[in-house]
C-alpha positions in Angstrom: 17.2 20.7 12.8 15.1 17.3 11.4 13.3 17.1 8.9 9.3 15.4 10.0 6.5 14.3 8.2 3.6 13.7 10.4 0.7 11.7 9.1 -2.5 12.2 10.4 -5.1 10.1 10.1 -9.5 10.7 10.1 -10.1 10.4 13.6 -7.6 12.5 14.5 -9.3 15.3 12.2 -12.6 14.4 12.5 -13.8 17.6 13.8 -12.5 21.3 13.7 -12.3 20.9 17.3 -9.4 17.9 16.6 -8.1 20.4 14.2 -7.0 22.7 16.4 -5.0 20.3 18.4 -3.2 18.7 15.5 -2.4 22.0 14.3 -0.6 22.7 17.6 1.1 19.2 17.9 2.4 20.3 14.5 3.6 24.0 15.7 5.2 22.7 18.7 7.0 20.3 16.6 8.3 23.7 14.1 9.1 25.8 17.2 11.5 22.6 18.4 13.5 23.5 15.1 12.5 21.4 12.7 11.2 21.6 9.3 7.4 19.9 8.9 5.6 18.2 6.5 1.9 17.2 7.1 0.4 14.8 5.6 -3.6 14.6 6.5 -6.8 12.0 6.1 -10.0 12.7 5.3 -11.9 13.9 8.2 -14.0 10.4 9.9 -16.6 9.7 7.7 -16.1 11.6 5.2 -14.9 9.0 2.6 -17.9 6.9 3.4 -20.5 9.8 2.9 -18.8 10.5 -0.6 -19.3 6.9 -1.8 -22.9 6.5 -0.2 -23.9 9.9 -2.3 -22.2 8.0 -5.3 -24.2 4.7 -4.8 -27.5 7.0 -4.8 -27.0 8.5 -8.1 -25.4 4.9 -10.0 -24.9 1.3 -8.5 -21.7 1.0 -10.4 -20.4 4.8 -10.6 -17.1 5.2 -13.3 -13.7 4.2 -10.8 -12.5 8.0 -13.0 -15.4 10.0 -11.5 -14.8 8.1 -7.8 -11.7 9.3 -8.0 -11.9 13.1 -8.7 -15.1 12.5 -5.8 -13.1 10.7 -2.8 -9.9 12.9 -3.0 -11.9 15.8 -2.4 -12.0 14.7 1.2 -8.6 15.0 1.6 -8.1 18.6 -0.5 -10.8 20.1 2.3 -8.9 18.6 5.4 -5.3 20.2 4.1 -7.0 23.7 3.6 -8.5 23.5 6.8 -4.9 22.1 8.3 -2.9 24.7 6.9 -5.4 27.8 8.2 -5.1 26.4 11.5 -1.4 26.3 11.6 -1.6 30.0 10.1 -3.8 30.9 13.4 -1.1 29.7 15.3 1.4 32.0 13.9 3.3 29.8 11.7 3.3 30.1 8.0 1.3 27.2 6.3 0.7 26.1 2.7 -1.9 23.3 1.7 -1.4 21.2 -1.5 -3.0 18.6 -3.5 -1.6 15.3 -4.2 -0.3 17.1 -7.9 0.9 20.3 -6.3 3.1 17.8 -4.2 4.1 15.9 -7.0 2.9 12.3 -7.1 2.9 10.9 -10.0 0.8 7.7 -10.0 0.4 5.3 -12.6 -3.6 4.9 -14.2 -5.4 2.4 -12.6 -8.3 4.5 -10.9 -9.2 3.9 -7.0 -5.9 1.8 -6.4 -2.9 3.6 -8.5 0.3 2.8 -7.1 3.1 5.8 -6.9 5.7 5.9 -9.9 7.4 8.6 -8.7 7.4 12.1 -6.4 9.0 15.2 -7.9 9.2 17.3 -4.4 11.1 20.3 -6.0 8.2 22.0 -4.7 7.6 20.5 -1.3 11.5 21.4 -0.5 11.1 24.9 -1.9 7.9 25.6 0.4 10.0 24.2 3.2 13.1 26.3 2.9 10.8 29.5 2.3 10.0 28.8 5.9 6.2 27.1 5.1 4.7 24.3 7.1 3.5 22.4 4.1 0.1 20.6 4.4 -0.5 17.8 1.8 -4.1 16.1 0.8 -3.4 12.5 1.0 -4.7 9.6 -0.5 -4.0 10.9 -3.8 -2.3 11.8 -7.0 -1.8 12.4 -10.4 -1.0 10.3 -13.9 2.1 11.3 -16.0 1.1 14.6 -18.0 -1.1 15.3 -15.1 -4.1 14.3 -16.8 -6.3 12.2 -14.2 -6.7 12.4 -10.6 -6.1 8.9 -8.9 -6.4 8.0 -5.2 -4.2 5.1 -4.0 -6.7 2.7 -2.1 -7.6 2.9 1.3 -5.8 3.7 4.1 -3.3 5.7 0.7 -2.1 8.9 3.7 -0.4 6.2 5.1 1.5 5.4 1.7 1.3 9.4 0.9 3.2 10.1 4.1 5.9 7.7 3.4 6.4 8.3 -0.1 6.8 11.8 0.8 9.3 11.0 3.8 11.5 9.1 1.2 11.4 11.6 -1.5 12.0 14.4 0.8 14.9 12.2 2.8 13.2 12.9 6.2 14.4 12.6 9.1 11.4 10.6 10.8 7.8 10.0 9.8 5.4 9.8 12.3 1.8 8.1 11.4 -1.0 9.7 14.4 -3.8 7.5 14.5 -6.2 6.7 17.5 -4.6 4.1 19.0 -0.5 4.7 20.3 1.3 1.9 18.9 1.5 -1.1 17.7 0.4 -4.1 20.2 1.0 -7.7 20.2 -2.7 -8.1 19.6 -5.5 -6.3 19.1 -6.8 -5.4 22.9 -10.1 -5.2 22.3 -10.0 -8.7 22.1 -6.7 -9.8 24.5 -6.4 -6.3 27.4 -3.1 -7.4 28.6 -1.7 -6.9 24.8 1.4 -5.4 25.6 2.5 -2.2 23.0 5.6 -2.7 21.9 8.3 -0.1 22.0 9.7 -1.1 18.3 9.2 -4.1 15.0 10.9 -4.7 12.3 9.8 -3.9 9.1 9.2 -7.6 7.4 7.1 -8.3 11.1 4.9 -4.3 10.8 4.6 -6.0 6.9 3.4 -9.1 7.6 0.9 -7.7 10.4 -0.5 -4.9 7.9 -1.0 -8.0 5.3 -2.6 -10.2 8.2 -5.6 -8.2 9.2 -3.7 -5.5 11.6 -5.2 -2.5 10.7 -2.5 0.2 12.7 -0.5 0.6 9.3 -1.3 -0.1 5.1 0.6 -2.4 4.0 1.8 -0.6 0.8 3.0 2.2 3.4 5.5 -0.3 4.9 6.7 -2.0 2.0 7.4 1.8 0.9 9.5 2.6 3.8 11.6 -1.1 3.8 12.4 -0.4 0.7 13.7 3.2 1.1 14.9 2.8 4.8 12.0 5.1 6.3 11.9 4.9 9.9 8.6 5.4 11.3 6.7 5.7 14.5 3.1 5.1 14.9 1.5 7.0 17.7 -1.6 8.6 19.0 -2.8 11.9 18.3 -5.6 12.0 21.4 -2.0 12.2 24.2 1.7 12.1 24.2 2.7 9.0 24.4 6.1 7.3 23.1 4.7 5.3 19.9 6.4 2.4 18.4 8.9 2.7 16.2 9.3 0.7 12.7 12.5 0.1 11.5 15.6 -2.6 10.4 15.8 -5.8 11.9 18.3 -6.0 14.7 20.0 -8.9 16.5 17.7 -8.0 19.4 14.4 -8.7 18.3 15.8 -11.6 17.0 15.7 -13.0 20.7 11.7 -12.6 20.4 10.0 -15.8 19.1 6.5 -14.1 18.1 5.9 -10.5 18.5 2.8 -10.4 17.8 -0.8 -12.2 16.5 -3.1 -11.1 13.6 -6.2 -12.2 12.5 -8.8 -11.5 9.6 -12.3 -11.9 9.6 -12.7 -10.4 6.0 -12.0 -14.1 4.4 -13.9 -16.7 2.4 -12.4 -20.0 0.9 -13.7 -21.4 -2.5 -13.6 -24.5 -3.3 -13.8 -25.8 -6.9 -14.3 -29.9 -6.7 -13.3 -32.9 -8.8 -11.1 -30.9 -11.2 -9.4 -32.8 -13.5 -5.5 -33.4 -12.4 -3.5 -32.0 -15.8 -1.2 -29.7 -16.3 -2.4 -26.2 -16.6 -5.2 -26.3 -14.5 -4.5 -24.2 -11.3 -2.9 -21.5 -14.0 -6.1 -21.4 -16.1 -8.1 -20.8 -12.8 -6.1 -18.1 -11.7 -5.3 -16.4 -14.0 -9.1 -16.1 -14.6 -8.9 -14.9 -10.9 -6.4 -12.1 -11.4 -7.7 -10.7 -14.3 -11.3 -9.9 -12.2 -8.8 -8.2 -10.2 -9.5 -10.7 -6.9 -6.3 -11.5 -4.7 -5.9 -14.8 -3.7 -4.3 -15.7 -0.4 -3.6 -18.9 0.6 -3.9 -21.8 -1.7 -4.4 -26.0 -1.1 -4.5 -28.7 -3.6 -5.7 -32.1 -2.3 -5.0 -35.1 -5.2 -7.7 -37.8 -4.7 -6.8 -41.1 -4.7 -6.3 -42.5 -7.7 -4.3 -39.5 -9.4 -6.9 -38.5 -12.1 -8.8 -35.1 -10.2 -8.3 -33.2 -7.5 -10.0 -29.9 -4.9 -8.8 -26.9 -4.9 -9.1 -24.6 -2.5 -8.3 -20.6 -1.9 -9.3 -17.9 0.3 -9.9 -14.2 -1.0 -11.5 -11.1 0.4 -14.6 -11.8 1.8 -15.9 -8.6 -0.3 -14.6 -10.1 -3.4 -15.6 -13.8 -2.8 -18.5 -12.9 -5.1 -16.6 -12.0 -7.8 -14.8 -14.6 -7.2 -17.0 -17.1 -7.0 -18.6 -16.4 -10.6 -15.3 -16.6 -12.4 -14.8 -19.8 -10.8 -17.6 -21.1 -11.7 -17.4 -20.4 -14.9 -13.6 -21.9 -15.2 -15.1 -25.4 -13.5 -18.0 -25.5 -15.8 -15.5 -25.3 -19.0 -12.9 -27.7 -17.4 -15.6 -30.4 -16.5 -15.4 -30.0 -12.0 -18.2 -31.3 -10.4 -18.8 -28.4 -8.4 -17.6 -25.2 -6.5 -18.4 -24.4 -3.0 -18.4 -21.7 -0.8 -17.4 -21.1 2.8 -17.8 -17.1 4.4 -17.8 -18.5 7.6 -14.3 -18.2 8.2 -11.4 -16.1 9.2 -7.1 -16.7 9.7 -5.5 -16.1 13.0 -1.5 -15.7 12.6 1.6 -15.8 14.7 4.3 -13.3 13.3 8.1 -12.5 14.3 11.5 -12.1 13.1 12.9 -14.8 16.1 11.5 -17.7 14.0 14.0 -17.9 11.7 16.3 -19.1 14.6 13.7 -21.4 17.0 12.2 -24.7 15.7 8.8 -25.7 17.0 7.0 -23.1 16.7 4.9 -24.0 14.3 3.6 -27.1 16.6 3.2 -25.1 19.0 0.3 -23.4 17.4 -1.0 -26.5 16.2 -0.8 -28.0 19.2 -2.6 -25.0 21.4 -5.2 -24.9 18.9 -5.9 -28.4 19.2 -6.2 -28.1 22.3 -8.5 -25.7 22.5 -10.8 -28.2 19.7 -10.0 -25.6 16.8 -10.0 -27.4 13.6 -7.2 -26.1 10.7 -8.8 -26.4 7.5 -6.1 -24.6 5.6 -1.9 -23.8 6.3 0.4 -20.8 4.8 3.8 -20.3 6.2 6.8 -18.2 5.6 10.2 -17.6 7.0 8.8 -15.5 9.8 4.7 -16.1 10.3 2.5 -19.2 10.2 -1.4 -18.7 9.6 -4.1 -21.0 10.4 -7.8 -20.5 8.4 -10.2 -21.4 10.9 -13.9 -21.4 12.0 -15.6 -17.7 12.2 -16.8 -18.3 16.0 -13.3 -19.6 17.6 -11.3 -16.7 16.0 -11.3 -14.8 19.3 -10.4 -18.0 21.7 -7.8 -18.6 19.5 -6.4 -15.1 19.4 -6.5 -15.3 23.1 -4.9 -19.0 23.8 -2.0 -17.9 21.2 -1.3 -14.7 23.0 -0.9 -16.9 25.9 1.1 -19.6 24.8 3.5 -17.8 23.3 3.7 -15.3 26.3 3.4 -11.6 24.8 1.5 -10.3 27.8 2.4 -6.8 29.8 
């Protein structure tokens, strides 16, 4: 007997009609012999129809109130989950994010998980319930306030959950059946593949690839989580996230991301001292903006310099303000801004033990006349910001190049 936590996302509740068939994915999954935990989304569109009636009633509604709103979302698709694994003939029970026990800390519409006392979860489990948990959610020490965990938070719910419960396997459903070396809306020979190591599925989710959250992955690395992403709508083998292995070491890139929610700001003729990037960024951080990639050009005779950053595209205003405000009390001549852009990355494992790689992106790109404005590397990705309009020839030339096609 294994122990599974299945995630599942909007789409693949987005009707009672979907429903249905998740509820009998999940009882054929208990009648193999396993114990099951569920972990479900809102249903599609639901989040979005909460925060539009929000905006109606206050342009800027209290982050406290958002949350008690949006994770109601999630409490109606559990109920709904667990009454239709009852009409199977399996006994069901639905929780909240508190009745699970996830403990989060207090920062409203983006609290990260402190802890998960599952006492309950395990007991439901070994009185023979299929237990059906709102995601997206849960609750500061004392259980005082309700808190959701960002979007994209069942991904993060299901894992924490899987760790806390020492699960077997979780498996994230989602509308698409793995993870591919590209998107392949944009390249249709992407090629899924059958399994990627965490730090790769991490960098990807950071990137712009939207089959995984981030905070989900970095959850499972760090408790050893394996996970398999795979498609709710038919049956096919997903891929499967775990360790490195000396295998996949072998692949060069395994896959290319891209992001065409950026914006780089650039604050001009900035006097050259110590202090200055850490005054302008911590001014950055405290507006609660995450800066990406970072460049500092010296001019020429040593006494200013630019400096440039990208953030969110849907935080560039914020962004934008505070450093304009920083440039006018250190003296810059100006700040600019450019929303006209997006990054395009190569990710995998393998480059730790090939040279050139590297060159070779630079080298297709420029051969393709796609201008770099702005370079970030690490042990295992390199990302290019680049024009808005090339982003999809240069997603496409990549794939090529470094040959992840079916």
């Amino acid at each position: 007997m294994a122990l599974i936590v299945q995630k599942y996302g909007g789409s693949s509740v987005g009707s009672i009609d979907r429903i249905k068939e998740v509820a009998g994915r999940v009882a054929r999954t208990a009648e193999a012999g396993n114990k099951v935990v569920v972990v479900v989304s809102a249903m599609a569109g639901e989040t979005d129809k909460l925060i539009d009636f929000a905006r109606q009633l206050s342009p800027k509604p209290s982050e406290r109130e958002m949350d008690i709103l949006l994770s109601s979302g999630e409490r109606v698709t559990s109920a709904l989950t667990a009454m239709a694994v009852e009409s199977s003939g399996h006994k069901a029970m639905a929780m909240t994010g508190r009745q699970a026990g996830i403990i989060t800390d207090t920062v409203f519409t983006r609290a990260r998980i402190e802890k998960i006392s599952s006492e309950r979860v395990k007991k439901a489990l070994d009185d023979g319930y299929i237990v059906v948990i709102a995601g997206f959610q849960g609750v500061t020490r004392g259980e005082i306030d309700i808190t959701t965990l960002g979007r994209g938070g069942s991904d993060l719910s299901a894992v924490a959950i899987a760790a806390a419960v020492k699960a077997d396997l979780c498996e994230i459903y989602t509308d698409v059946d793995g993870v591919y070396t590209t998107d392949p809306n944009i390249v249709p020979e992407a090629r899924k593949l059958e399994k990627i190591a965490y730090e790769e599925m991490l960098e990807l989710a950071s990137l712009g690839a939207k089959v995984l959250q981030a905070r989900s992955v970095e959850f499972a690395k760090k408790y050893k989580v394996p996970v398999v992403v795979r498609s709710s709508f038919n049956e096919n083998p997903g891929t499967l996230v775990v360790e490195e292995d000396k295998e996949m070491e072998n692949v060069v890139v395994s896959g290319i991301a891209y992001d065409k929610n950026q914006a780089k700001i650039t604050i001009v003729n900035v006097p050259d001292k110590p202090g200055i990037a850490a005054k302008l960024f911590d001014s950055i951080a405290s507006a609660d903006v995450i800066v990406d990639m970072i460049v500092q050009n010296i001019s020429s005779d040593g006494k200013s310099a630019d400096i440039s950053f990208t953030v969110p595209r849907t935080d560039s205003d914020r962004a934008l303000e505070v450093t304009e405000a920083v440039a006018l009390e250190l003296g810059a001549k100006r700040v600019d801004k450019r929303e006209d852009i997006s990054k395009v990355s190569i990710v995998g494992v393998g480059m730790r033990s090939h040279s050139g790689v590297a060159s070779r992106m630079f080298q297709t790109l420029a051969g393709h006349n796609i201008n770099i404005m702005m370079i970030s590397t690490s042990e295992i990705k390199v990302s290019c910001v680049i024009d808005l309009k090339f982003t999809e020839l240069a997603v496409r030339v990549l794939h090529e190049t470094f040959g992840l096609a079916g």
